[in-house]
PyMOL Python script that loads the backbone (N, CA, C, O; Angstrom):
from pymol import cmd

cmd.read_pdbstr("""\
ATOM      1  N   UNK A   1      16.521  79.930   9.974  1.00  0.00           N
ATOM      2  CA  UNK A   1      17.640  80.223   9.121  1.00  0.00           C
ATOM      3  C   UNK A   1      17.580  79.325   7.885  1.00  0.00           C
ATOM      4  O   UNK A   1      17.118  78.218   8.162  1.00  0.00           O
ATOM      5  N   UNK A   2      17.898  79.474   6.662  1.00  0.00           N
ATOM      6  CA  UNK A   2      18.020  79.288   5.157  1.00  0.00           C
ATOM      7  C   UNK A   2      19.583  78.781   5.174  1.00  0.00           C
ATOM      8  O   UNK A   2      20.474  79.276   5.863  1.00  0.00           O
ATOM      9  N   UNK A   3      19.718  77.631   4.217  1.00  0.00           N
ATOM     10  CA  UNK A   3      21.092  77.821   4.104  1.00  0.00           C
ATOM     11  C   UNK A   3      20.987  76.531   2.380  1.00  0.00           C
ATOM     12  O   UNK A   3      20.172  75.667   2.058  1.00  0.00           O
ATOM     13  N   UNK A   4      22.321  77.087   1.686  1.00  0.00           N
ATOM     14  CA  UNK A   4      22.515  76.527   0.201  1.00  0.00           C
ATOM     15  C   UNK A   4      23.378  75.005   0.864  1.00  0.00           C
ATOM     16  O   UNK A   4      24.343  74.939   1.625  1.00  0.00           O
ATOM     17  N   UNK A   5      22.668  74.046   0.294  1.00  0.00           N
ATOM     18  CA  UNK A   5      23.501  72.818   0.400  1.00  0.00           C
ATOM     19  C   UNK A   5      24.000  72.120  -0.750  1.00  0.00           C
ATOM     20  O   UNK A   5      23.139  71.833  -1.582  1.00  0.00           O
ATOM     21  N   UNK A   6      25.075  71.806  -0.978  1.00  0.00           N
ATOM     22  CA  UNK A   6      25.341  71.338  -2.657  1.00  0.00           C
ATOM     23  C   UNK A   6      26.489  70.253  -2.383  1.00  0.00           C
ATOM     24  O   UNK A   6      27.265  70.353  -1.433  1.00  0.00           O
ATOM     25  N   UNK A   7      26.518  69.070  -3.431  1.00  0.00           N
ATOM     26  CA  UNK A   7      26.453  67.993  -3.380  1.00  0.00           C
ATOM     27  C   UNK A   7      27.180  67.333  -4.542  1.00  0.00           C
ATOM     28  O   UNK A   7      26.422  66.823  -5.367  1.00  0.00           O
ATOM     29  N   UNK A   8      28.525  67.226  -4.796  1.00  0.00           N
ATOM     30  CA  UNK A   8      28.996  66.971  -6.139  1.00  0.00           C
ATOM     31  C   UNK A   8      29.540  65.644  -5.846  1.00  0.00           C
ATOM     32  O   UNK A   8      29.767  65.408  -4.659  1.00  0.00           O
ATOM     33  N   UNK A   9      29.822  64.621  -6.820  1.00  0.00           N
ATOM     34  CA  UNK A   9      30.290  63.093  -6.925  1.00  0.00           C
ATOM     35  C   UNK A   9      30.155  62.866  -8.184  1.00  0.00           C
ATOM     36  O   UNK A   9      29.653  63.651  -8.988  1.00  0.00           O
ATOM     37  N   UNK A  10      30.729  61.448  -8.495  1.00  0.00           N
ATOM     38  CA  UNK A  10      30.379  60.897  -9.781  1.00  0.00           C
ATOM     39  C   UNK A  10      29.292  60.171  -9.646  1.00  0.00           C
ATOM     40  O   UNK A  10      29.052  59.493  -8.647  1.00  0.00           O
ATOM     41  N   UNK A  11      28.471  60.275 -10.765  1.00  0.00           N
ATOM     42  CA  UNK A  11      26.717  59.697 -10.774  1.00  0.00           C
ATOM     43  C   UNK A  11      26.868  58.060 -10.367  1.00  0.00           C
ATOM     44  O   UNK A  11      27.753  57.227 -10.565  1.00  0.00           O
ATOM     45  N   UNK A  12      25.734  58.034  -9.791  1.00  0.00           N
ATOM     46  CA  UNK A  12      25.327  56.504  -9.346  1.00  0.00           C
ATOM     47  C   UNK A  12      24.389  56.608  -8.481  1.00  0.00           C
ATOM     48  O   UNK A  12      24.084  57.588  -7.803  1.00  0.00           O
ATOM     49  N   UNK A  13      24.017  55.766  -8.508  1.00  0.00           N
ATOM     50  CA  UNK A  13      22.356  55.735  -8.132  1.00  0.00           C
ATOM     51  C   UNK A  13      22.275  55.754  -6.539  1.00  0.00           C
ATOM     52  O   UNK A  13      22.960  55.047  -5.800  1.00  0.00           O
ATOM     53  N   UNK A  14      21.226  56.776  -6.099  1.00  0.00           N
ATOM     54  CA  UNK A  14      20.869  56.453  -4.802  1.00  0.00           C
ATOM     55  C   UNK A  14      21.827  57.873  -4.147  1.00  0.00           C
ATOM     56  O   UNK A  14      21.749  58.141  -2.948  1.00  0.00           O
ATOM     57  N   UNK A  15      22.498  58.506  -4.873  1.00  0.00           N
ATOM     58  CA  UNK A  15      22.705  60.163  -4.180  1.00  0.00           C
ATOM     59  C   UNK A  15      21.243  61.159  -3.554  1.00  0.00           C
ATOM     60  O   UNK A  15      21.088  61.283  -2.339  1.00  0.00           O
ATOM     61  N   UNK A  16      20.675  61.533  -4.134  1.00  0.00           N
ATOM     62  CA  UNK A  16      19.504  62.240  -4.025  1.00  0.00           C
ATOM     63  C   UNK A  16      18.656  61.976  -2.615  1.00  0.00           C
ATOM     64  O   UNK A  16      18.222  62.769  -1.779  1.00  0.00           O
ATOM     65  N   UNK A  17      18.598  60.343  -2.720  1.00  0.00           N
ATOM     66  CA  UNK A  17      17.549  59.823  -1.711  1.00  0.00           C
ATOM     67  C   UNK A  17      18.783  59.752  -0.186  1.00  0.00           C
ATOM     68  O   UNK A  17      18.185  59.608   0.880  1.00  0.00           O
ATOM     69  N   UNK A  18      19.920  59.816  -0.099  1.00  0.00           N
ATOM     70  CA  UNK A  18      21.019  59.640   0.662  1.00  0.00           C
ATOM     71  C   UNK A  18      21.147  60.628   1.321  1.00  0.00           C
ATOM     72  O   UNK A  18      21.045  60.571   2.546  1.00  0.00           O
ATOM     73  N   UNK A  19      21.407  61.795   0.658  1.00  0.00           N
ATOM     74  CA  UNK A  19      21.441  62.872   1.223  1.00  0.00           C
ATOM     75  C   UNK A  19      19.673  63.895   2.060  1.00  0.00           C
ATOM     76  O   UNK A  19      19.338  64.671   2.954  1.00  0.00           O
ATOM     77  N   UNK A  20      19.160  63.124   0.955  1.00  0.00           N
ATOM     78  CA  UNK A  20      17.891  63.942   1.454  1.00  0.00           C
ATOM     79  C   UNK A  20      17.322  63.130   2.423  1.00  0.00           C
ATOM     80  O   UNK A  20      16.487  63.804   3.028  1.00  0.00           O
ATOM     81  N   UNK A  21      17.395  61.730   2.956  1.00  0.00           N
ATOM     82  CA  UNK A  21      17.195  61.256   4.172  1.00  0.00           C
ATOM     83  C   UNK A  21      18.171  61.852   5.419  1.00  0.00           C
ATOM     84  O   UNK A  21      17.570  62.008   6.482  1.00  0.00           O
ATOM     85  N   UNK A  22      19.556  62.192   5.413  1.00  0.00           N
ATOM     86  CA  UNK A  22      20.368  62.810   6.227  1.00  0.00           C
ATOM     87  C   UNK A  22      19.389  64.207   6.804  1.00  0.00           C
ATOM     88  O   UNK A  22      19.144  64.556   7.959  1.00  0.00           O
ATOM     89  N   UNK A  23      19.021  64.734   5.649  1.00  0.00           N
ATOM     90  CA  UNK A  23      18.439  66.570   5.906  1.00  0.00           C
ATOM     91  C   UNK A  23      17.029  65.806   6.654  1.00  0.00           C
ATOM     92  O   UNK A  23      17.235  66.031   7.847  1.00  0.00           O
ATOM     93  N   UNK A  24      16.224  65.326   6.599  1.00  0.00           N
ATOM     94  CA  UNK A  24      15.232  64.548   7.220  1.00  0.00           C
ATOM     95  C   UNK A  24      15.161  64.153   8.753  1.00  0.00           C
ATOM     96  O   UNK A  24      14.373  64.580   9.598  1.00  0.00           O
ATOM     97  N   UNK A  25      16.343  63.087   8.920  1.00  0.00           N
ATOM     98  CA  UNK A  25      16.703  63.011   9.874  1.00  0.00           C
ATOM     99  C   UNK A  25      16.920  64.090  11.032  1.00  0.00           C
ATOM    100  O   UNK A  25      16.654  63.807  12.200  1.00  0.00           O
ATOM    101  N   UNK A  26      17.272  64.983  10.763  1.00  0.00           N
ATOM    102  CA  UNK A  26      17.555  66.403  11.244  1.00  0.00           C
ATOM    103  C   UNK A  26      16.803  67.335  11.333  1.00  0.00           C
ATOM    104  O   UNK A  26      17.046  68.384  11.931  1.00  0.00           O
ATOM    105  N   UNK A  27      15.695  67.029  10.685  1.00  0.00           N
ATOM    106  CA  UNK A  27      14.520  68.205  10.721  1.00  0.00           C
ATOM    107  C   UNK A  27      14.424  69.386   9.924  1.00  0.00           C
ATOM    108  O   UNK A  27      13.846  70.469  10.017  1.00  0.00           O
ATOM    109  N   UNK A  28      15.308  68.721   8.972  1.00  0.00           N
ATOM    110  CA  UNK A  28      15.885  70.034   7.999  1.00  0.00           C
ATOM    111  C   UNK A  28      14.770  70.131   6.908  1.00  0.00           C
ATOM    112  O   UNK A  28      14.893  69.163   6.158  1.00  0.00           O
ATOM    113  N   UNK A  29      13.939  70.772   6.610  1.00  0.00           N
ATOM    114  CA  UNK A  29      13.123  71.110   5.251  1.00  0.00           C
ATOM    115  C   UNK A  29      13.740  71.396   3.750  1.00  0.00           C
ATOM    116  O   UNK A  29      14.726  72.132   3.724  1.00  0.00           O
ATOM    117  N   UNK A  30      13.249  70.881   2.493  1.00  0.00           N
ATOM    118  CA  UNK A  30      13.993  71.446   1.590  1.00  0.00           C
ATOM    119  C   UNK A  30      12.853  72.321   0.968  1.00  0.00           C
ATOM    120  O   UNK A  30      11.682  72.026   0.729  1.00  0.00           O
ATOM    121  N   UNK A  31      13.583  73.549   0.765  1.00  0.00           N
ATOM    122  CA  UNK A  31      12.067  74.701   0.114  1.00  0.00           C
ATOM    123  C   UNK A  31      12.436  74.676  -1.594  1.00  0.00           C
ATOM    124  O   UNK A  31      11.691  75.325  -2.329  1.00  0.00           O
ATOM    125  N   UNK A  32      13.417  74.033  -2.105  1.00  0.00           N
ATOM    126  CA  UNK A  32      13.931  73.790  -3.614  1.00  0.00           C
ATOM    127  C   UNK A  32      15.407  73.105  -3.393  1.00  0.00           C
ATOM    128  O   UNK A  32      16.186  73.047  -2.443  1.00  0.00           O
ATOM    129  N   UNK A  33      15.404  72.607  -4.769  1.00  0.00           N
ATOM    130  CA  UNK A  33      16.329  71.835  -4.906  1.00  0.00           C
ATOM    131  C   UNK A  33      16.258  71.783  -6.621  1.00  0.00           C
ATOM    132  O   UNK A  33      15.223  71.893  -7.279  1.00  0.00           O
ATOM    133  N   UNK A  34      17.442  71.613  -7.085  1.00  0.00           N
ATOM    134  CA  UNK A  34      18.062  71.685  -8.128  1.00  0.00           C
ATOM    135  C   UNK A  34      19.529  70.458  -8.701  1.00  0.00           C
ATOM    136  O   UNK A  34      20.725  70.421  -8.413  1.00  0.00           O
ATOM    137  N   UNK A  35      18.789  69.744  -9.455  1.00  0.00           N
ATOM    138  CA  UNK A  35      20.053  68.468  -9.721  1.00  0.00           C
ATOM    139  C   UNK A  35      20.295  68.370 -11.111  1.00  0.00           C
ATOM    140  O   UNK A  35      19.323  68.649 -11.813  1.00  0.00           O
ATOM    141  N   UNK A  36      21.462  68.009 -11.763  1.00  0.00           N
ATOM    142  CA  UNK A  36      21.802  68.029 -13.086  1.00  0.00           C
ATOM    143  C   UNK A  36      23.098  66.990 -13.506  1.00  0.00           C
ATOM    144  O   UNK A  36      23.941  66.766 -12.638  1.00  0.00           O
ATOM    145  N   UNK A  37      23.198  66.532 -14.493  1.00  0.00           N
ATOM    146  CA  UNK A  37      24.288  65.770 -14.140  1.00  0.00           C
ATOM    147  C   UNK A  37      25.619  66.446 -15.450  1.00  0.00           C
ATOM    148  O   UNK A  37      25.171  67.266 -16.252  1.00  0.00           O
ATOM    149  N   UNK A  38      26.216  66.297 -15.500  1.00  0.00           N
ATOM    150  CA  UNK A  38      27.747  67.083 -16.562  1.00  0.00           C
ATOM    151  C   UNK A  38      28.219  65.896 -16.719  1.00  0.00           C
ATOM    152  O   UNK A  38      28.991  65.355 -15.928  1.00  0.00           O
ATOM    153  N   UNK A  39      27.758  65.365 -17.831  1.00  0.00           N
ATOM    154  CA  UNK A  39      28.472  64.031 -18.366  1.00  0.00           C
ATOM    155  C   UNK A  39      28.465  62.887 -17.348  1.00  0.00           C
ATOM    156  O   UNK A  39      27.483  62.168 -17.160  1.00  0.00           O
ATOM    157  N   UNK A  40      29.482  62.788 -16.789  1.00  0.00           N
ATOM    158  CA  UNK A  40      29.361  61.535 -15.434  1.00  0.00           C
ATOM    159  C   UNK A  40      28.978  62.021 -14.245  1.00  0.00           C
ATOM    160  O   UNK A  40      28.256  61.406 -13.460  1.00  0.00           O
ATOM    161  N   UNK A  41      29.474  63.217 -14.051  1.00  0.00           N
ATOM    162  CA  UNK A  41      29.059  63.814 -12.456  1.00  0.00           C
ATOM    163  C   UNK A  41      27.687  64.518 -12.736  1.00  0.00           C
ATOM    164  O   UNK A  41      27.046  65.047 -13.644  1.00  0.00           O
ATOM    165  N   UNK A  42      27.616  64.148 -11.169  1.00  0.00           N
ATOM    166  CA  UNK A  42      26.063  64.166 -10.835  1.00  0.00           C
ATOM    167  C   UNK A  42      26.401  65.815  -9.898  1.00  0.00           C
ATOM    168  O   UNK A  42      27.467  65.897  -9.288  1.00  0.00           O
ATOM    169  N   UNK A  43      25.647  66.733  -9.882  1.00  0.00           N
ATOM    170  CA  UNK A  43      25.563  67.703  -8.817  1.00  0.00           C
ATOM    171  C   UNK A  43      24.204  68.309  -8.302  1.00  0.00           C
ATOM    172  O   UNK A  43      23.231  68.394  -9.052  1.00  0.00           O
ATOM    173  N   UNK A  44      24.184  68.621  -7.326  1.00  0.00           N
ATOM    174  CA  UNK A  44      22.924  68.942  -6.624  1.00  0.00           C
ATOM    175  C   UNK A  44      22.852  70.103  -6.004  1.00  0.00           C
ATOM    176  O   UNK A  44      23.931  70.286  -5.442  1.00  0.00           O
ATOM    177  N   UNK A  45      22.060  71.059  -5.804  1.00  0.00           N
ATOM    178  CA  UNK A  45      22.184  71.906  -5.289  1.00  0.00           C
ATOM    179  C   UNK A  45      20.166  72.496  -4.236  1.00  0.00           C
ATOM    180  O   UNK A  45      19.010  72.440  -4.654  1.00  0.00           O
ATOM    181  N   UNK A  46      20.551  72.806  -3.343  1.00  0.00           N
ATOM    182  CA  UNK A  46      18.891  72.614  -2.211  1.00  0.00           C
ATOM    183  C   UNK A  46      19.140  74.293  -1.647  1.00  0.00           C
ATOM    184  O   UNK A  46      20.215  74.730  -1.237  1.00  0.00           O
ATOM    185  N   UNK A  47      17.705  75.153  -1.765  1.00  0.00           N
ATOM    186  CA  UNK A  47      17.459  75.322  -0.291  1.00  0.00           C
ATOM    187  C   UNK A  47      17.041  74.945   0.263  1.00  0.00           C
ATOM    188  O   UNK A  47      16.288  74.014  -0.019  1.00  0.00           O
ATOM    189  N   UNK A  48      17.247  75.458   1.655  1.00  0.00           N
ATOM    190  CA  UNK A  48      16.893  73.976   2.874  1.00  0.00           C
ATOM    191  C   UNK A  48      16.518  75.417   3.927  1.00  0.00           C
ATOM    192  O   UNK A  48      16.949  76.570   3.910  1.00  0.00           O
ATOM    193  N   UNK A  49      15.505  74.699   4.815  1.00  0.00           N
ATOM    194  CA  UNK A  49      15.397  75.444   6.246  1.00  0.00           C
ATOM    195  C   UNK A  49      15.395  74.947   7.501  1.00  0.00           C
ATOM    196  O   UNK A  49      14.592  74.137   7.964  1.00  0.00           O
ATOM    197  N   UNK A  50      16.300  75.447   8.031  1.00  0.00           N
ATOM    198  CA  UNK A  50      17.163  74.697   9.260  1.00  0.00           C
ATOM    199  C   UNK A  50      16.291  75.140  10.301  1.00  0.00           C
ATOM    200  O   UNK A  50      16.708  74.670  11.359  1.00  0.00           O
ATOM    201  N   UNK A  51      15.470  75.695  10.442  1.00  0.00           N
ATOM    202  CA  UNK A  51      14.239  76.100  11.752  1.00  0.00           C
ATOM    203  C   UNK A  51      14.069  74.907  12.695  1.00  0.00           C
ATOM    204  O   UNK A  51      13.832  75.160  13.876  1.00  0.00           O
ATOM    205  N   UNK A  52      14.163  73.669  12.312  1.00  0.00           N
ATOM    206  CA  UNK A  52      13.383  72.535  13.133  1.00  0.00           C
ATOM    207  C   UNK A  52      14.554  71.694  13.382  1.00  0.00           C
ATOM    208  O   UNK A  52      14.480  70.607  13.955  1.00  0.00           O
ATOM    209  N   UNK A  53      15.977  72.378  12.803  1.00  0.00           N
ATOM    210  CA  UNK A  53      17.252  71.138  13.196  1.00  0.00           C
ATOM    211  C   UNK A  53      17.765  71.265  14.072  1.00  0.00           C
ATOM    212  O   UNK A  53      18.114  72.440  14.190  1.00  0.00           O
ATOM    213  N   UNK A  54      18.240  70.284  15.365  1.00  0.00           N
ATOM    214  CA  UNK A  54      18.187  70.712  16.402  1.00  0.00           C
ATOM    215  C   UNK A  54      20.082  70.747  16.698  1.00  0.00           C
ATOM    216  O   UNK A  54      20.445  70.844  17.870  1.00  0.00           O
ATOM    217  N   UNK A  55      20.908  70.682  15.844  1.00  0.00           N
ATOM    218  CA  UNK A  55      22.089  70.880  15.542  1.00  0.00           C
ATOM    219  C   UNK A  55      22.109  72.113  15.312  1.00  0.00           C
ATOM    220  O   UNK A  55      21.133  72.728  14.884  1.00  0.00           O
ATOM    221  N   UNK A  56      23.602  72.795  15.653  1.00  0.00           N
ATOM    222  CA  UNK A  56      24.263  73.813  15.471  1.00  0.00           C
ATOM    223  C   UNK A  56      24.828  74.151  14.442  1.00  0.00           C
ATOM    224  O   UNK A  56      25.638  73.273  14.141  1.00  0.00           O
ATOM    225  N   UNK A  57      24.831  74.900  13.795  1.00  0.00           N
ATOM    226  CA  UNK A  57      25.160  75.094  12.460  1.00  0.00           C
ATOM    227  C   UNK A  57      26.600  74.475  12.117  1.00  0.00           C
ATOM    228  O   UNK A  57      26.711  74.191  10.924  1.00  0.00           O
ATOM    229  N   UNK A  58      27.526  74.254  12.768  1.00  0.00           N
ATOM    230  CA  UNK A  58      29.152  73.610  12.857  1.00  0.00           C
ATOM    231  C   UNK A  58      28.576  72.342  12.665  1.00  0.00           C
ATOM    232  O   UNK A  58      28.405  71.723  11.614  1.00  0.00           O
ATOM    233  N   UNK A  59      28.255  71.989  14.023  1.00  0.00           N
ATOM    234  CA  UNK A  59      27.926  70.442  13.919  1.00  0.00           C
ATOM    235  C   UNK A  59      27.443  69.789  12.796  1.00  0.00           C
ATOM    236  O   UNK A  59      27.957  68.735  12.421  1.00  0.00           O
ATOM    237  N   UNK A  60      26.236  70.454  12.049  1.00  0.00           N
ATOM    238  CA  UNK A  60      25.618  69.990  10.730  1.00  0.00           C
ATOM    239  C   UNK A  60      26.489  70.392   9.667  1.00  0.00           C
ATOM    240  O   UNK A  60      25.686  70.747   8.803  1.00  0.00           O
ATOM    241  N   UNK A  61      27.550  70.543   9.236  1.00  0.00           N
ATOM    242  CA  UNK A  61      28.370  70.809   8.698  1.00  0.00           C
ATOM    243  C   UNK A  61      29.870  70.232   8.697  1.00  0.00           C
ATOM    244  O   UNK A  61      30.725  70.401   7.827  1.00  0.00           O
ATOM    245  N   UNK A  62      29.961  69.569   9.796  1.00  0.00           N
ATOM    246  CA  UNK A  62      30.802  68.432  10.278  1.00  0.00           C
ATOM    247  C   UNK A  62      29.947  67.453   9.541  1.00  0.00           C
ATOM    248  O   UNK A  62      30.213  67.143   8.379  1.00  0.00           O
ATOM    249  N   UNK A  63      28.663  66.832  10.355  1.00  0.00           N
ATOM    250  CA  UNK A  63      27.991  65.837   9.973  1.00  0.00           C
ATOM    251  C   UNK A  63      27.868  65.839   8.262  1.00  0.00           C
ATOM    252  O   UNK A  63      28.634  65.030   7.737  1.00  0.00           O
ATOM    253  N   UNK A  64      27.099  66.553   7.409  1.00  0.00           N
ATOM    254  CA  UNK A  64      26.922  66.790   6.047  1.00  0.00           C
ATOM    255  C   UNK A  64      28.331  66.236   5.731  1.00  0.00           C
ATOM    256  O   UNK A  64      28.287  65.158   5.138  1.00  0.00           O
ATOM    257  N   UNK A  65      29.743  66.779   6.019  1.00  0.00           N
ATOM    258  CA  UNK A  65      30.801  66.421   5.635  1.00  0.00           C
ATOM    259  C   UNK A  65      31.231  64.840   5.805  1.00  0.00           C
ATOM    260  O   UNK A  65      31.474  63.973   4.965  1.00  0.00           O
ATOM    261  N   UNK A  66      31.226  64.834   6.556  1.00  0.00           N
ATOM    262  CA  UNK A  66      31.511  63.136   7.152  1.00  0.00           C
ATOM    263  C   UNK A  66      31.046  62.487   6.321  1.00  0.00           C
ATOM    264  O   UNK A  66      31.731  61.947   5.452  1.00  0.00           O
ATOM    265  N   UNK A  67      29.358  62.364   6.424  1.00  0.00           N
ATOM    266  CA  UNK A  67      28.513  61.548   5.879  1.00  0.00           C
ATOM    267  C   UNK A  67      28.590  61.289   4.458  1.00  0.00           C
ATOM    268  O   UNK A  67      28.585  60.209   3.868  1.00  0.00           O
ATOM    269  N   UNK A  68      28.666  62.566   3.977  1.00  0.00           N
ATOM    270  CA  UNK A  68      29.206  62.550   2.415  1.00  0.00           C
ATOM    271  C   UNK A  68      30.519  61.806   2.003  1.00  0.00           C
ATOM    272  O   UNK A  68      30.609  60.974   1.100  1.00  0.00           O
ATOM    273  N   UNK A  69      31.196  62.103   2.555  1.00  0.00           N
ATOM    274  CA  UNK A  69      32.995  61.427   2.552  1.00  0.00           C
ATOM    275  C   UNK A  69      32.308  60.040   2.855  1.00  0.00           C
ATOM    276  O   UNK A  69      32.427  60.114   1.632  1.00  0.00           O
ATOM    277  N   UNK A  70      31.772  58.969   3.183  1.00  0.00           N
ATOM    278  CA  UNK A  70      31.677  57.938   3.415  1.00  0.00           C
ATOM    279  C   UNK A  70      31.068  56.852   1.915  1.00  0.00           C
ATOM    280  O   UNK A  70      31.252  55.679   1.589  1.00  0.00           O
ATOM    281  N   UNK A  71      30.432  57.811   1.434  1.00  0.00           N
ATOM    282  CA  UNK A  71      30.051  57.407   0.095  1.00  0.00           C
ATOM    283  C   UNK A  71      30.546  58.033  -0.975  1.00  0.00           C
ATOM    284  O   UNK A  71      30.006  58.052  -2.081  1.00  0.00           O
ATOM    285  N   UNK A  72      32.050  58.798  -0.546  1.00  0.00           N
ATOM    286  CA  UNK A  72      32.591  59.658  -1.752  1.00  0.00           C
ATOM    287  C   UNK A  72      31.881  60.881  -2.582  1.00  0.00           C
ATOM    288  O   UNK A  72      31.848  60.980  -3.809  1.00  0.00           O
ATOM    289  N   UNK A  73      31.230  61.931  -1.473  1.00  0.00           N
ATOM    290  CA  UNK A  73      30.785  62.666  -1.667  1.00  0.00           C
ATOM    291  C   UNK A  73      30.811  63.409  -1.542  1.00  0.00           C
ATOM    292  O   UNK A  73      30.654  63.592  -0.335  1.00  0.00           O
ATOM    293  N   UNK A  74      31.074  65.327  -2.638  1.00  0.00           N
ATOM    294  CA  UNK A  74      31.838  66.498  -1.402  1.00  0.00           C
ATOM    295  C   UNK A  74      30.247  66.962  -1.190  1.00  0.00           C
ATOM    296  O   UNK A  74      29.351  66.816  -2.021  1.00  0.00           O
ATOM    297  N   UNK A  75      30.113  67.626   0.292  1.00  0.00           N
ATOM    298  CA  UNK A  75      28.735  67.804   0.246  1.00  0.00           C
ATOM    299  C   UNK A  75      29.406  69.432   1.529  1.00  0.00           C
ATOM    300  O   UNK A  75      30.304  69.361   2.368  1.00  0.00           O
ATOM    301  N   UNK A  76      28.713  70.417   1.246  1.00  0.00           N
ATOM    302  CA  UNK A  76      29.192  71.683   2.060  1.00  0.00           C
ATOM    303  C   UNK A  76      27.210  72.347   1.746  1.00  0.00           C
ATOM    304  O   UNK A  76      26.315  72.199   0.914  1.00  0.00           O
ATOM    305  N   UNK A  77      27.457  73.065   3.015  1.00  0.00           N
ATOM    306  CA  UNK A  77      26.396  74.224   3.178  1.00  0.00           C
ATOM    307  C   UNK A  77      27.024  75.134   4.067  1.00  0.00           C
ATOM    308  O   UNK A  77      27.968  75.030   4.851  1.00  0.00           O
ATOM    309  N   UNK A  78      26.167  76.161   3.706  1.00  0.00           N
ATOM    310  CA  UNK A  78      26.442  77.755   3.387  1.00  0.00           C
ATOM    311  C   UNK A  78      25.233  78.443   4.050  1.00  0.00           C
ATOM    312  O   UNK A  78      24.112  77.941   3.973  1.00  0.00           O
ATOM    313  N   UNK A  79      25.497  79.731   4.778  1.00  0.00           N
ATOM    314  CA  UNK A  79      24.301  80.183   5.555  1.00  0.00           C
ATOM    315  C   UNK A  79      23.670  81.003   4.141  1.00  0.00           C
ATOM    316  O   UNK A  79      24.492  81.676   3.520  1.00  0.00           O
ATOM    317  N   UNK A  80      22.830  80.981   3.835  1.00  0.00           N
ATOM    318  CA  UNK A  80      21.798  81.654   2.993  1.00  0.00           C
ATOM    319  C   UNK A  80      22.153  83.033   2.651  1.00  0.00           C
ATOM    320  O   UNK A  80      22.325  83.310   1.464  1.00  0.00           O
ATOM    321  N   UNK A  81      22.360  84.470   4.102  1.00  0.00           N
ATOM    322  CA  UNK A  81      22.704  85.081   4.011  1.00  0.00           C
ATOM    323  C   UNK A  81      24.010  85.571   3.525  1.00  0.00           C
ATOM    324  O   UNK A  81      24.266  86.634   2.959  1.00  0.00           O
ATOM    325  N   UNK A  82      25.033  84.286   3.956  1.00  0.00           N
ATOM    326  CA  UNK A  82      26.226  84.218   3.890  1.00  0.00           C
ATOM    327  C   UNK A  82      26.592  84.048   1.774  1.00  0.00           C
ATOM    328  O   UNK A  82      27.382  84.583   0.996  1.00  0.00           O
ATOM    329  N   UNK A  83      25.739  83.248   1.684  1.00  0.00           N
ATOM    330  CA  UNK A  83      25.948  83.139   0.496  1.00  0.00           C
ATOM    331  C   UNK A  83      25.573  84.265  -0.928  1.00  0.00           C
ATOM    332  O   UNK A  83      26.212  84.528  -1.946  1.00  0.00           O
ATOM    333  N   UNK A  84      24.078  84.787  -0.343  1.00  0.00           N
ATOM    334  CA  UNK A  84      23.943  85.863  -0.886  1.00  0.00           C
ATOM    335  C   UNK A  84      25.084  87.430  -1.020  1.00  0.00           C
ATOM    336  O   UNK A  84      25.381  88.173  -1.956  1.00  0.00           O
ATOM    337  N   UNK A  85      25.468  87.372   0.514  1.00  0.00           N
ATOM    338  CA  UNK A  85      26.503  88.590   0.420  1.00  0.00           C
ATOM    339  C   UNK A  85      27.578  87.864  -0.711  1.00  0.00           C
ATOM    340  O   UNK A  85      27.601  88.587  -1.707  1.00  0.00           O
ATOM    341  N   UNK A  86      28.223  87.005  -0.834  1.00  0.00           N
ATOM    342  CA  UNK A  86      29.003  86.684  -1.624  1.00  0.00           C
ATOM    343  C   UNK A  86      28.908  86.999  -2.988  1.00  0.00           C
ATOM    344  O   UNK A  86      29.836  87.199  -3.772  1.00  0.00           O
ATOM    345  N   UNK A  87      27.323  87.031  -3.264  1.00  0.00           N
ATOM    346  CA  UNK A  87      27.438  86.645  -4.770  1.00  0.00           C
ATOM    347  C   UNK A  87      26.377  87.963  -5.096  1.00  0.00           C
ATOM    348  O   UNK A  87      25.488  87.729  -5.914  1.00  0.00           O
ATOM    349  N   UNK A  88      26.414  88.816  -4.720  1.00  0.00           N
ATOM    350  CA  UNK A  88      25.450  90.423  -4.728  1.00  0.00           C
ATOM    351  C   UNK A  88      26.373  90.837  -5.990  1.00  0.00           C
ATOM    352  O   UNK A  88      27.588  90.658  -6.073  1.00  0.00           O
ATOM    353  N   UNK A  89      25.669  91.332  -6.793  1.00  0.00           N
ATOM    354  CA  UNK A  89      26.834  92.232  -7.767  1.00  0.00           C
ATOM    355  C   UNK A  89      26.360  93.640  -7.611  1.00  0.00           C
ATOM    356  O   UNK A  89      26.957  94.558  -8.172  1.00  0.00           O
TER     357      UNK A  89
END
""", "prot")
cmd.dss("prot")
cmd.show_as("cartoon", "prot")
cmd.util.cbc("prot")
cmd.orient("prot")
């Protein structure tokens, strides 16, 4: 399974490598990723492939949340499919 992970805060150093050790930890692959910053905020945006994570899609989505909130970070993912139906025109 594919899923969009995205990652907004105010810039400061050491987001990128924070989050992408979390997806690591987990066995999570990133197949792209996309970062930019809007004046002070920093945002990020990944596909990722969840094939090798041995978490449940809730659970990693709890976790992503938590973990982010600890360094003041909103951080959400989205099932791939889920996201595509959303945004089909």
């Amino acid at each position: 399974m594919k899923a969009i992970v995205s990652v907004f805060a105010r810039d400061r150093k050491g987001i990128t490598a924070y989050i992408t050790a979390i997806l690591a930890e987990n066995g999570i692959n990133i197949l792209d990723i996309s970062q930019t910053l809007m004046q002070e905020f920093f945002t990020m945006i990944m596909l990722v492939d969840l094939a090798d994570c041995p978490l449940d899609f809730g659970a990693l989505q709890k976790l992503l949340k938590e973990r982010g909130a600890e360094r003041g970070l909103s951080v959400h993912i989205q099932r791939q499919d889920l996201f595509d139906a959303m945004h089909k025109v």
